[in-house]
N, CA, C and O atoms as CSV, one atom per row, in Angstrom:
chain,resi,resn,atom,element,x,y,z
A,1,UNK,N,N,87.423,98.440,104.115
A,1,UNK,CA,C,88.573,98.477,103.231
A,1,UNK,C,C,88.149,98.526,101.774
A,1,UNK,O,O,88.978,99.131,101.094
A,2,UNK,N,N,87.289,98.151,101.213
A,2,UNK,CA,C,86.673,97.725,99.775
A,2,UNK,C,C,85.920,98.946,99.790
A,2,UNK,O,O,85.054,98.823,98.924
A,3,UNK,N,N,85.811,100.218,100.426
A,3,UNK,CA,C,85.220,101.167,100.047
A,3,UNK,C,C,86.155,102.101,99.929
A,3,UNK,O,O,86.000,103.000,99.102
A,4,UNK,N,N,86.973,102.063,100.513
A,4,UNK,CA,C,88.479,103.048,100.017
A,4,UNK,C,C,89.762,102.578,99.448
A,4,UNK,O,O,90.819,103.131,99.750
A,5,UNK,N,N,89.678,101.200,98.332
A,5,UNK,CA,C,90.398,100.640,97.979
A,5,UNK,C,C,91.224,102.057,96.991
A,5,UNK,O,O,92.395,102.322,96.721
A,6,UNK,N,N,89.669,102.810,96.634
A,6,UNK,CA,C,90.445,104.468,95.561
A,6,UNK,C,C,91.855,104.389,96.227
A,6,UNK,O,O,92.816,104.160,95.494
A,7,UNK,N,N,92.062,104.580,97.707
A,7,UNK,CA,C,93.139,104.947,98.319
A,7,UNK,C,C,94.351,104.150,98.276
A,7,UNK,O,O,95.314,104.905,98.409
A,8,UNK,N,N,94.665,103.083,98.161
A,8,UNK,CA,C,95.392,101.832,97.917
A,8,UNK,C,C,96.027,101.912,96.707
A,8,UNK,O,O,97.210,101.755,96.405
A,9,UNK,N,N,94.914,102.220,95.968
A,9,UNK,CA,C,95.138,102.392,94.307
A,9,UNK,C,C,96.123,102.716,93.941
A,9,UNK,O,O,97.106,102.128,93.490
A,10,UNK,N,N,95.773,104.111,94.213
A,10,UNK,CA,C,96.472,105.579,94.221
A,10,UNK,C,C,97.847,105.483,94.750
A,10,UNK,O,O,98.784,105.926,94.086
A,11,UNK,N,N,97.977,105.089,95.578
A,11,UNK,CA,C,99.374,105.300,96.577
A,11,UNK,C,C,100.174,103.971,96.201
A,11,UNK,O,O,100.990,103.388,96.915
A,12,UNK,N,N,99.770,103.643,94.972
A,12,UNK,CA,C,100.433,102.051,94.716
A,12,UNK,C,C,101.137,102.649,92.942
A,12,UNK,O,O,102.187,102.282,92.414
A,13,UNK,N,N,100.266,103.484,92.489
A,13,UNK,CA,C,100.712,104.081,91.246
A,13,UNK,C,C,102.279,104.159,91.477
A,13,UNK,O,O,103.012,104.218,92.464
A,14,UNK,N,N,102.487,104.127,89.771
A,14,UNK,CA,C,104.140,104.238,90.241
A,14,UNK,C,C,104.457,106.003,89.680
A,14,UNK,O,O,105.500,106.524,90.073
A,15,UNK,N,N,103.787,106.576,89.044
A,15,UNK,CA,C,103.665,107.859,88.347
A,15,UNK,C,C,104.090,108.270,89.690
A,15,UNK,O,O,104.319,107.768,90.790
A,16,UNK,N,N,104.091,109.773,88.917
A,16,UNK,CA,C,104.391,111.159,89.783
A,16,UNK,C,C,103.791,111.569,90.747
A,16,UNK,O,O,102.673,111.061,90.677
A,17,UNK,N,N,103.885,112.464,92.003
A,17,UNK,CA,C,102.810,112.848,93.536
A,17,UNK,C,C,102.117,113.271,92.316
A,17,UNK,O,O,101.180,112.580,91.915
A,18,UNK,N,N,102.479,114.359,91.660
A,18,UNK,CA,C,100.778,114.706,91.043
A,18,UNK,C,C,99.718,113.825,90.178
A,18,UNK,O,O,98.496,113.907,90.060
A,19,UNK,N,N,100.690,112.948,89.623
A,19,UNK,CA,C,99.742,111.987,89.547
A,19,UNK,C,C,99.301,111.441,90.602
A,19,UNK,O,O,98.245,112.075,90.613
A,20,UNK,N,N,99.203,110.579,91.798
A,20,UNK,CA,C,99.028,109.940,92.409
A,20,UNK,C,C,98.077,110.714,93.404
A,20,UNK,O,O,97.244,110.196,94.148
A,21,UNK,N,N,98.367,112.066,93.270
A,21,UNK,CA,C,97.281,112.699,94.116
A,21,UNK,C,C,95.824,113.072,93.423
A,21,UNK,O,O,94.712,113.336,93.879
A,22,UNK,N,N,96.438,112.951,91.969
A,22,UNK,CA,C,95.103,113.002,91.815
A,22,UNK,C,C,94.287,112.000,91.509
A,22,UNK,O,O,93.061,112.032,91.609
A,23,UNK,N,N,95.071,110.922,91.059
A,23,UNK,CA,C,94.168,109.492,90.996
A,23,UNK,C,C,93.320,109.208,92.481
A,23,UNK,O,O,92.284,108.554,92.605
A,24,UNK,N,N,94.139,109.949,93.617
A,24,UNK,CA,C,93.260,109.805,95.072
A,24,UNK,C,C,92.161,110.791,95.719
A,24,UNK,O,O,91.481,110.744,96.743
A,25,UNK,N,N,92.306,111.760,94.590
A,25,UNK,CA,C,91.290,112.596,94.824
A,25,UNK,C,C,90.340,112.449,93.982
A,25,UNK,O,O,89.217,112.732,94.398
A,26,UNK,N,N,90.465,112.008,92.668
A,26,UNK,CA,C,89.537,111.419,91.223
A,26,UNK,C,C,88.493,110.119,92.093
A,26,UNK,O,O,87.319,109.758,92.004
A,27,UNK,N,N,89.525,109.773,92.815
A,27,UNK,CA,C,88.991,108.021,93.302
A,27,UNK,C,C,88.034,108.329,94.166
A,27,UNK,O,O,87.068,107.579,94.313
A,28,UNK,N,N,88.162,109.399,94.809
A,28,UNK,CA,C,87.510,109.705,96.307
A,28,UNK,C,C,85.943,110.439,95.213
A,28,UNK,O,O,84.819,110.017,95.484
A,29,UNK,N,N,86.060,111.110,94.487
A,29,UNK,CA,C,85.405,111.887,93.930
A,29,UNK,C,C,84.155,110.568,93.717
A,29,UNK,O,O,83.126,110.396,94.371
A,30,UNK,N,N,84.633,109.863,92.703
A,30,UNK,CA,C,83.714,108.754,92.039
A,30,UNK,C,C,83.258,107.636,93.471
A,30,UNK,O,O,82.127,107.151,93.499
A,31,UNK,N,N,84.153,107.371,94.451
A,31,UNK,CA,C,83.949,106.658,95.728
A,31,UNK,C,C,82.566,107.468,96.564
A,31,UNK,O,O,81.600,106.930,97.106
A,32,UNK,N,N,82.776,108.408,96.478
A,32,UNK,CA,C,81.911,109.247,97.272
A,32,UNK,C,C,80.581,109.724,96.845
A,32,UNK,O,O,79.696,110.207,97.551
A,33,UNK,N,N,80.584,109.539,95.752
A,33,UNK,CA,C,78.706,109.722,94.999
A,33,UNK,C,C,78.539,108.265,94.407
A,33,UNK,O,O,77.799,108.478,93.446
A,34,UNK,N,N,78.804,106.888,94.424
A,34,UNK,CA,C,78.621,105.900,93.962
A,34,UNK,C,C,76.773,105.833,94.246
A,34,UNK,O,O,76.345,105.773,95.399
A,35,UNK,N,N,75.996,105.851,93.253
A,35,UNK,CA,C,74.712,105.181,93.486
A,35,UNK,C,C,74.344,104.205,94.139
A,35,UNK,O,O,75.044,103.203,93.992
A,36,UNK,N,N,73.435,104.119,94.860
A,36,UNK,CA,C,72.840,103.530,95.682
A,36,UNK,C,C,73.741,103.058,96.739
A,36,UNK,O,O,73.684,101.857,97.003
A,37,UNK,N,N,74.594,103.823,97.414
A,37,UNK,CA,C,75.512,103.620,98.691
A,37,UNK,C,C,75.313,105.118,99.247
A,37,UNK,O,O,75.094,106.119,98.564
A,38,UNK,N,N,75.437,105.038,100.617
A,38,UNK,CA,C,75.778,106.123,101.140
A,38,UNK,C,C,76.181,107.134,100.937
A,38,UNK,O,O,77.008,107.164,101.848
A,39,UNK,N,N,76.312,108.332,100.308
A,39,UNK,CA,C,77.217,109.233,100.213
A,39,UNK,C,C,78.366,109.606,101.383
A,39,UNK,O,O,78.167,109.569,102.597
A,40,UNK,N,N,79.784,110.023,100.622
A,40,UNK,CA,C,80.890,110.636,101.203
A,40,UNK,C,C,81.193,109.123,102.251
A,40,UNK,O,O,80.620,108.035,102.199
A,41,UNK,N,N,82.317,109.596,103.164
A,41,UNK,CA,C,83.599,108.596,103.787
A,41,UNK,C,C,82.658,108.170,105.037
A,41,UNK,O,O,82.404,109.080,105.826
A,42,UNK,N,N,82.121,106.916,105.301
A,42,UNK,CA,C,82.067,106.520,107.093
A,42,UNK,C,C,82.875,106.961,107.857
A,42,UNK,O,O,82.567,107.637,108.839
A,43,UNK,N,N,84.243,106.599,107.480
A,43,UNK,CA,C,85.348,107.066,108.271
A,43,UNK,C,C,85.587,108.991,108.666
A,43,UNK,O,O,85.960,109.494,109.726
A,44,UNK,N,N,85.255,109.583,107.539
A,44,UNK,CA,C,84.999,111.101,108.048
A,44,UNK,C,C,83.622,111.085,108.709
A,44,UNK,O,O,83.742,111.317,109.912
A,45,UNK,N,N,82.325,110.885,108.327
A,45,UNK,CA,C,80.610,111.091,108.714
A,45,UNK,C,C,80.667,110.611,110.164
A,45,UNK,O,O,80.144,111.149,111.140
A,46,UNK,N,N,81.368,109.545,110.121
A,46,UNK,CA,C,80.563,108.597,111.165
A,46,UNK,C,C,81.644,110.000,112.717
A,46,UNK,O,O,81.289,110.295,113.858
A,47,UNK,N,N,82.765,110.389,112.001
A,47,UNK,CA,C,83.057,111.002,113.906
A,47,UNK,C,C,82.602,111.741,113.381
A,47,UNK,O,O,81.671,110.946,113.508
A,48,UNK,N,N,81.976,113.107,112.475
A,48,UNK,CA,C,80.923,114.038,113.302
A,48,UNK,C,C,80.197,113.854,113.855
A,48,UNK,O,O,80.158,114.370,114.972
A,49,UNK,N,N,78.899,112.773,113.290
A,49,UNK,CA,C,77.466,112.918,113.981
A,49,UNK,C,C,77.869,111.481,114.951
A,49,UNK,O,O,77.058,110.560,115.050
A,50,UNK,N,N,79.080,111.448,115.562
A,50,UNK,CA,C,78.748,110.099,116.736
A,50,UNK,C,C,78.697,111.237,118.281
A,50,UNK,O,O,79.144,112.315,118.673
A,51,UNK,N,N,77.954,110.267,118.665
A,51,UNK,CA,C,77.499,110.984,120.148
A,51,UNK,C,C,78.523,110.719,120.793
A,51,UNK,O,O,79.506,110.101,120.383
A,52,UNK,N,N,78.262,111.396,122.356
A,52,UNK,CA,C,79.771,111.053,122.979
A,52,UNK,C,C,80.020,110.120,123.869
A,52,UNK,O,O,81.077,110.014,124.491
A,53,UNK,N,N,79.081,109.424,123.965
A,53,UNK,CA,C,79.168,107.890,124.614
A,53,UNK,C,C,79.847,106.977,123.510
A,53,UNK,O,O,80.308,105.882,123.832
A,54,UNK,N,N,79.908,107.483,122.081
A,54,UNK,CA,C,80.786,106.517,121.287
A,54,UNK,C,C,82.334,107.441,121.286
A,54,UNK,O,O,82.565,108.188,120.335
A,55,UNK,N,N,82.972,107.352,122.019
A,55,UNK,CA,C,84.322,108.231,122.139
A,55,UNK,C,C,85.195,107.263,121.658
A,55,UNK,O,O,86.064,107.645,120.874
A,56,UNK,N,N,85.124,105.582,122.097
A,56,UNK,CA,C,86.137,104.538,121.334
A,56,UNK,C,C,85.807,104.173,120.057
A,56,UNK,O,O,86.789,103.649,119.532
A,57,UNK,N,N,85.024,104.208,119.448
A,57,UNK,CA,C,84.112,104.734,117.726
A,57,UNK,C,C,84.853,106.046,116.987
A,57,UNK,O,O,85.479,105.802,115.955
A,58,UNK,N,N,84.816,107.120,117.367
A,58,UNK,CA,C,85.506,108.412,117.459
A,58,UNK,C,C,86.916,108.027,117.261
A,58,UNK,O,O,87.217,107.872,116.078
A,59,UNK,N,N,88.189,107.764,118.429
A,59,UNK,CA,C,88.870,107.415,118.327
A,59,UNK,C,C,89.359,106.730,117.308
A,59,UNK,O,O,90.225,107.245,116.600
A,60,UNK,N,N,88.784,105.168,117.007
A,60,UNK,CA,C,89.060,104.915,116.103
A,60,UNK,C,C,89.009,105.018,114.838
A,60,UNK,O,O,89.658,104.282,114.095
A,61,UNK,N,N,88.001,106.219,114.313
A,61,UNK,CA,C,87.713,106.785,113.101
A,61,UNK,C,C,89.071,107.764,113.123
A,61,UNK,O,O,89.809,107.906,112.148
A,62,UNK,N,N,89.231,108.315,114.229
A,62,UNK,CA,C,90.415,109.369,114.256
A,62,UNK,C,C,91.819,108.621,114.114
A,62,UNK,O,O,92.796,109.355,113.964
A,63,UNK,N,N,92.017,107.302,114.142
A,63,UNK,CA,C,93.867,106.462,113.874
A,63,UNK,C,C,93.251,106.115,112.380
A,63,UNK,O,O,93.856,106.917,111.668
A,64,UNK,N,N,92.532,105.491,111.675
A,64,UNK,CA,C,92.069,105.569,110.510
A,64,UNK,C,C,92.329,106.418,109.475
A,64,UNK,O,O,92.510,106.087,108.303
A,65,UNK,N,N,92.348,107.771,110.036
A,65,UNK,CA,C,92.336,109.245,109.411
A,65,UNK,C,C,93.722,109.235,109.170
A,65,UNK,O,O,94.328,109.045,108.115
A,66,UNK,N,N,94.234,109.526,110.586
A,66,UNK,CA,C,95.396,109.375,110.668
A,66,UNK,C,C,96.218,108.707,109.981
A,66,UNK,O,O,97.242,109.172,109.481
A,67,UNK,N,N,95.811,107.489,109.893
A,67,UNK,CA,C,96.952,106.244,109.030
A,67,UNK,C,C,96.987,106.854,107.226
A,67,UNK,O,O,97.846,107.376,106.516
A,68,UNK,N,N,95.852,106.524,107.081
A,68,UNK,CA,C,95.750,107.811,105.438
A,68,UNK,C,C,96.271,108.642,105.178
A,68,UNK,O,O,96.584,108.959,104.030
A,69,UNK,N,N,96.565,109.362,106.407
A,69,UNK,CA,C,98.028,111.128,106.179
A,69,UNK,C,C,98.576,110.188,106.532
A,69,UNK,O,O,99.020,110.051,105.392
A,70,UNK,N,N,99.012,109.326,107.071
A,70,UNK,CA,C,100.951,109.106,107.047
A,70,UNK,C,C,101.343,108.443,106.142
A,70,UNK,O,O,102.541,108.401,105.862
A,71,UNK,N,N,100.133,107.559,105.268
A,71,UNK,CA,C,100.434,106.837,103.800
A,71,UNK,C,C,100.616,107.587,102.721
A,71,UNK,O,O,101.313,107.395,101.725
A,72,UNK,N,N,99.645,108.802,103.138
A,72,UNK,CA,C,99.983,109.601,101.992
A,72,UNK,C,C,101.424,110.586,102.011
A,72,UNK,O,O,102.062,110.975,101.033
A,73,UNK,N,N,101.622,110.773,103.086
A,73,UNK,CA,C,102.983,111.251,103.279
A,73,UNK,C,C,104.340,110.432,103.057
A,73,UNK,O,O,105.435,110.899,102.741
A,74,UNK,N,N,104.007,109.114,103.296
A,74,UNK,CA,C,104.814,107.970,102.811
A,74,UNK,C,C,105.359,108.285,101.541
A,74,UNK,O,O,106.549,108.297,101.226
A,75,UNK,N,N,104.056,108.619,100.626
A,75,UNK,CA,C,104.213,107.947,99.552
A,75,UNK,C,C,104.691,109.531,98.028
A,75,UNK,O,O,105.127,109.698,96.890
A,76,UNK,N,N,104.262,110.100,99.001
A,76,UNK,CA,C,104.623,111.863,98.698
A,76,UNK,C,C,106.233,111.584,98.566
A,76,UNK,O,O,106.895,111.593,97.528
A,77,UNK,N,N,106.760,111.290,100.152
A,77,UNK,CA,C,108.579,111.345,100.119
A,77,UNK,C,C,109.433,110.361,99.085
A,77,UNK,O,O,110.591,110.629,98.763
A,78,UNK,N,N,108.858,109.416,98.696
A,78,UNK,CA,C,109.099,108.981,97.436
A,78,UNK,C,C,109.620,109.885,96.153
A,78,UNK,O,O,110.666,109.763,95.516
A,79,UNK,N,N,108.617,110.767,96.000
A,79,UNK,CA,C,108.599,111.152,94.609
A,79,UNK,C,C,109.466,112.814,94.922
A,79,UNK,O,O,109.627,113.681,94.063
A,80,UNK,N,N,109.957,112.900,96.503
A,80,UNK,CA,C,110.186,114.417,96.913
A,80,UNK,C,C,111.133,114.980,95.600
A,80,UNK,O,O,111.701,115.958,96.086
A,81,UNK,N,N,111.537,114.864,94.326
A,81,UNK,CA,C,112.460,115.401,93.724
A,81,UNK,C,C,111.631,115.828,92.975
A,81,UNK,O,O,112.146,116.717,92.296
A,82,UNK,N,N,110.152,115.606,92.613
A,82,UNK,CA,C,109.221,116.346,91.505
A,82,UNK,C,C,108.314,117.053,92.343
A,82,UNK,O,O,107.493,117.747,91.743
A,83,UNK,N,N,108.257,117.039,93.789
A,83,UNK,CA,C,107.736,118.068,94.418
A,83,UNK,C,C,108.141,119.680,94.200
A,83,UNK,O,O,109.286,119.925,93.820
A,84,UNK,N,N,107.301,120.663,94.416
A,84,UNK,CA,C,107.870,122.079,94.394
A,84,UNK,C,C,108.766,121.943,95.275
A,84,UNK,O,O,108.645,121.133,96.194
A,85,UNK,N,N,109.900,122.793,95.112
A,85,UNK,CA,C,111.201,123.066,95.884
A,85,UNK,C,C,110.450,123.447,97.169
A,85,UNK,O,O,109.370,124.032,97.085
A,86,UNK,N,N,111.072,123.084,98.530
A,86,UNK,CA,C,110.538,123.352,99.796
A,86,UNK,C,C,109.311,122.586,100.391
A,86,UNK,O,O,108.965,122.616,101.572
A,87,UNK,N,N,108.800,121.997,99.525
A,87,UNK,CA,C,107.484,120.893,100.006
A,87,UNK,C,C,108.286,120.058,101.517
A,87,UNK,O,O,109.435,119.759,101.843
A,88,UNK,N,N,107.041,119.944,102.059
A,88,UNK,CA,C,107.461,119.457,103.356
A,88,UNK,C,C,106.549,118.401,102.823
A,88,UNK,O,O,105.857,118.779,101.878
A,89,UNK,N,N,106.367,117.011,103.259
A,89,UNK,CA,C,105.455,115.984,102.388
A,89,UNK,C,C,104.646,115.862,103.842
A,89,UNK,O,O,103.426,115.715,103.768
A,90,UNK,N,N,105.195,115.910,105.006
A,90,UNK,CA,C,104.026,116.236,106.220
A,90,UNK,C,C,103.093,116.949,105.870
A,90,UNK,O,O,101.971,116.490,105.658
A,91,UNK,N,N,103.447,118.396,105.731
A,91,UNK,CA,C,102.473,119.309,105.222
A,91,UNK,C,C,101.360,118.896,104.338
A,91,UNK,O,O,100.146,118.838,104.537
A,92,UNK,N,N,102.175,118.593,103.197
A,92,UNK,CA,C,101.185,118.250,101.886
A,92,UNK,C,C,100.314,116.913,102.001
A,92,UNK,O,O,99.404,116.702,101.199
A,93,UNK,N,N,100.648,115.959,103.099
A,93,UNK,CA,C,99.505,115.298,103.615
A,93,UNK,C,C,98.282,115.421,104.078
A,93,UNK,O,O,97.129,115.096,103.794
A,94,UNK,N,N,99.257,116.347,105.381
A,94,UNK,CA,C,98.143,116.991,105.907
A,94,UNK,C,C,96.818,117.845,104.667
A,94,UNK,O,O,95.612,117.635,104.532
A,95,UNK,N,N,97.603,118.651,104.082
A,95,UNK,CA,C,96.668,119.343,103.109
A,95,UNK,C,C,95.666,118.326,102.306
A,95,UNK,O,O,94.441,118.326,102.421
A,96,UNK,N,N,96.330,117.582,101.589
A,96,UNK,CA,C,95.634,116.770,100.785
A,96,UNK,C,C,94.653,115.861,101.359
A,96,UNK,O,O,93.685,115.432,100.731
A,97,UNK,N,N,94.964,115.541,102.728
A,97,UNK,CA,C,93.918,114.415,103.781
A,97,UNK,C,C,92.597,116.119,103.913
A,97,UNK,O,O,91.421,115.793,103.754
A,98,UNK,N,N,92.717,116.901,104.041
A,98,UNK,CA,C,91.915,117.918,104.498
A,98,UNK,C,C,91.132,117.950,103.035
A,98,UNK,O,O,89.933,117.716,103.181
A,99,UNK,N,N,91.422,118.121,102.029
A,99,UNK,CA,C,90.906,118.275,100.841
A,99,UNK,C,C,89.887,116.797,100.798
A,99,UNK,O,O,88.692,116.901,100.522
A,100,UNK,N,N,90.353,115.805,101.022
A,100,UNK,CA,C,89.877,114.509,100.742
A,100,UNK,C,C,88.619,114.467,101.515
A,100,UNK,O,O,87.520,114.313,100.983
A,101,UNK,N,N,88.852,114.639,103.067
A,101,UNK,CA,C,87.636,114.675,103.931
A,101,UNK,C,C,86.868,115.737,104.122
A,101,UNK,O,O,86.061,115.782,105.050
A,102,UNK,N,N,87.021,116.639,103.326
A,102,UNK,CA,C,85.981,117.682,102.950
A,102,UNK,C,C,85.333,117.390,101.964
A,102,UNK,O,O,84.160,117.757,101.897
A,103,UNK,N,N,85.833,116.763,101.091
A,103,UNK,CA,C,85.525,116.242,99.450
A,103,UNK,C,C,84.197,115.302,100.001
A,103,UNK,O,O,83.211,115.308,99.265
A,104,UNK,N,N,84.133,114.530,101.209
A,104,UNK,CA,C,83.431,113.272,102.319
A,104,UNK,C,C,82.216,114.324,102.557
A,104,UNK,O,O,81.077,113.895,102.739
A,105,UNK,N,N,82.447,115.465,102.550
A,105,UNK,CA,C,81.110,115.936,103.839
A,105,UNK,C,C,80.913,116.819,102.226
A,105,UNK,O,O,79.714,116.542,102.184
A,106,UNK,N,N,81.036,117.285,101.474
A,106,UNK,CA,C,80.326,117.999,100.299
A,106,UNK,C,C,79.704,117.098,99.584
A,106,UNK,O,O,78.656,117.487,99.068
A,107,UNK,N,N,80.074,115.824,99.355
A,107,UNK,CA,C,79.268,114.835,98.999
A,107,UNK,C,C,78.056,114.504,99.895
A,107,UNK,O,O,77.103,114.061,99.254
A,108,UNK,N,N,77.893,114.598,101.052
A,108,UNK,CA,C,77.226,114.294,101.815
A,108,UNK,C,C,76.013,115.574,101.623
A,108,UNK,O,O,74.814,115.339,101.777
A,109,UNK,N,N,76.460,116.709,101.327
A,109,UNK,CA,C,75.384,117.404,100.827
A,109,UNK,C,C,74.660,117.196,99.449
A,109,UNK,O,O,73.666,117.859,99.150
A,110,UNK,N,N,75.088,116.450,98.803
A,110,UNK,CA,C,74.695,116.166,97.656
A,110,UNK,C,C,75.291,116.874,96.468
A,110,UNK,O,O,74.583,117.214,95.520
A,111,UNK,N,N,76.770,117.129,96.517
A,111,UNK,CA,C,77.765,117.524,95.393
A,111,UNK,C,C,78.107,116.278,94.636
A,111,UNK,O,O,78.575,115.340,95.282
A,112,UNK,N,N,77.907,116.138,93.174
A,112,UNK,CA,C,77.927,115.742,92.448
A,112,UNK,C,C,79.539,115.125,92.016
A,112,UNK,O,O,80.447,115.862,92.401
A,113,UNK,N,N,79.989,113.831,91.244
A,113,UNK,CA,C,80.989,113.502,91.289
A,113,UNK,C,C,81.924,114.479,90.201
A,113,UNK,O,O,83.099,114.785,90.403
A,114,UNK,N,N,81.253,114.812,89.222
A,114,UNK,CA,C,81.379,116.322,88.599
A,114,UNK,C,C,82.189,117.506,89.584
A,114,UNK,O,O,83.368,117.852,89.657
A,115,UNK,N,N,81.281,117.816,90.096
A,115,UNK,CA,C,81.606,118.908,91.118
A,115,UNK,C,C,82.639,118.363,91.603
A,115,UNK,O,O,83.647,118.767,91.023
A,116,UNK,N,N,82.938,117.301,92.758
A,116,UNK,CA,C,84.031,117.079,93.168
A,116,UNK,C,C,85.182,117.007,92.667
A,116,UNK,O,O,86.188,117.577,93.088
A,117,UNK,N,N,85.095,116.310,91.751
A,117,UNK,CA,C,86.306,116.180,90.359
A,117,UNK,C,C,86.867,117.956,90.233
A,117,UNK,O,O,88.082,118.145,90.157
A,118,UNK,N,N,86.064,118.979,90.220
A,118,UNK,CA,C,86.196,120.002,90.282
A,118,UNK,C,C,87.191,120.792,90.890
A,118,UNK,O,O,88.070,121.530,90.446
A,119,UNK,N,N,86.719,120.342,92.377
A,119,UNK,CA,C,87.626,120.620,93.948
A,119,UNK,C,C,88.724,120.006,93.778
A,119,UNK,O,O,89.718,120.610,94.182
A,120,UNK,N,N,88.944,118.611,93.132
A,120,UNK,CA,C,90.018,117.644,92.982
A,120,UNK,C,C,91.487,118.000,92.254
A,120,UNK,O,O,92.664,117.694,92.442
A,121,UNK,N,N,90.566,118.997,91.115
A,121,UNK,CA,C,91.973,119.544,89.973
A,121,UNK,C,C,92.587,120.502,90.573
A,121,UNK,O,O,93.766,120.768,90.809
A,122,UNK,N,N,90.998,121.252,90.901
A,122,UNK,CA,C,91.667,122.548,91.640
A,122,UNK,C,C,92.968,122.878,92.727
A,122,UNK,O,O,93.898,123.678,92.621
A,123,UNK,N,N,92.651,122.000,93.706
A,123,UNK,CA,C,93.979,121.289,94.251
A,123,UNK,C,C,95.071,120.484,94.064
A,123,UNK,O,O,95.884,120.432,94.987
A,124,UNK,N,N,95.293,119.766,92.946
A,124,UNK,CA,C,96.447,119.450,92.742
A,124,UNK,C,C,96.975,120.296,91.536
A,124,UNK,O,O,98.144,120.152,91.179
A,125,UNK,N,N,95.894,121.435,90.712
A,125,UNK,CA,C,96.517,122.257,90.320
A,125,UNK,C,C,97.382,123.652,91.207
A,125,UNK,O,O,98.439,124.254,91.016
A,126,UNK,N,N,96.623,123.708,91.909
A,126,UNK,CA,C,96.855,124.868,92.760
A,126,UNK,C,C,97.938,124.237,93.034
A,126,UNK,O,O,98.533,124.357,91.964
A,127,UNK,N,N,98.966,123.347,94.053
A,127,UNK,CA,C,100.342,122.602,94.426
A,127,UNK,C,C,101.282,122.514,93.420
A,127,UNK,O,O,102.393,123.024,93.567
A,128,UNK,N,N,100.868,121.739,92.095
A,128,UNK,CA,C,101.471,121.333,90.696
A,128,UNK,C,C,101.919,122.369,89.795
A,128,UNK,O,O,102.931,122.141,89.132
A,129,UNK,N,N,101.220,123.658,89.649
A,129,UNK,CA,C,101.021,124.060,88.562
A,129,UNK,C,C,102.530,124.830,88.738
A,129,UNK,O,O,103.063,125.013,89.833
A,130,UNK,N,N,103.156,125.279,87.315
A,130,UNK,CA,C,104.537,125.522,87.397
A,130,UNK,C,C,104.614,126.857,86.757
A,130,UNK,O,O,105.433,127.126,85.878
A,131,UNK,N,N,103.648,127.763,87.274
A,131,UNK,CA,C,103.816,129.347,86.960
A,131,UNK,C,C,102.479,129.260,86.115
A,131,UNK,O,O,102.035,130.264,85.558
C-alpha cells in the first residue's frame, strides 16, 4: 500500500479528472524510478514473470489491478460534467489503468522519470485537450 499511496493521492484530489489523472500518472511516473527500489509496479511485474504454479499470486495481482480501474472509474464519474461529451468513465479507466501499467514495464526497462512524465502528458493531453 505505501508504494502506491501516488494512487490514493490522486483519486482523493478534489480538482478536475484531468487533474486527477494526471497527478496519477505524474505519481506513478516518480513511484516507478524511485532510487534504490525496484523499478516499475510489483503489482503489474510480479504477474508477468510469475510461473504457473503461482496462479493464486497471479490472481491476486489480477483483483488488485482490477480494484485500481474501478477506483479510477469511481472517481472519473464524479467529475463526468468536465469530461469530453460521450466519455464512458468505464472506458477511460480502462484506458488510463493501461497507460499506468505500461508506464510499470517501461520503467522496468530503464525509462527515466522524465521520459515517463512524457507518456503521462501525452495522455491526458491526448483525452483533455479541447481542439
Amino acid at each position: 500500500q505505501r508504494e502506491n499511496e501516488f494512487i490514493d493521492k490522486a483519486l482523493q484530489l478534489p480538482g478536475s479528472a484531468e487533474e486527477v489523472i494526471g497527478s496519477l500518472l505524474n505519481g506513478a511516473a516518480k513511484s516507478y524510478t524511485r532510487p534504490g527500489y525496484p523499478r516499475g509496479c510489483l503489482i503489474v511485474t510480479g504477474a508477468i514473470v510469475a510461473t504457473p504454479d503461482l496462479k493464486g499470486v497471479v490472481e491476486m495481482l489480477r483483483e488488485f489491478r482490477k480494484t485500481a480501474e474501478q477506483r479510477i472509474a469511481n472517481r472519473l464519474s464524479q467529475d463526468k460534467v468536465r469530461l469530453p461529451e460521450g466519455s464512458d468513465t468505464e472506458e477511460l479507466a480502462r484506458f488510463f489503468s493501461g497507460v499506468l501499467f505500461g508506464m510499470s514495464v517501461l520503467a522496468r526497462d530503464g525509462k527515466s522519470e522524465e521520459e515517463l512524465k512524457t507518456y503521462a502528458e501525452m495522455a491526458t493531453r491526448v483525452l483533455f485537450s479541447r481542439g
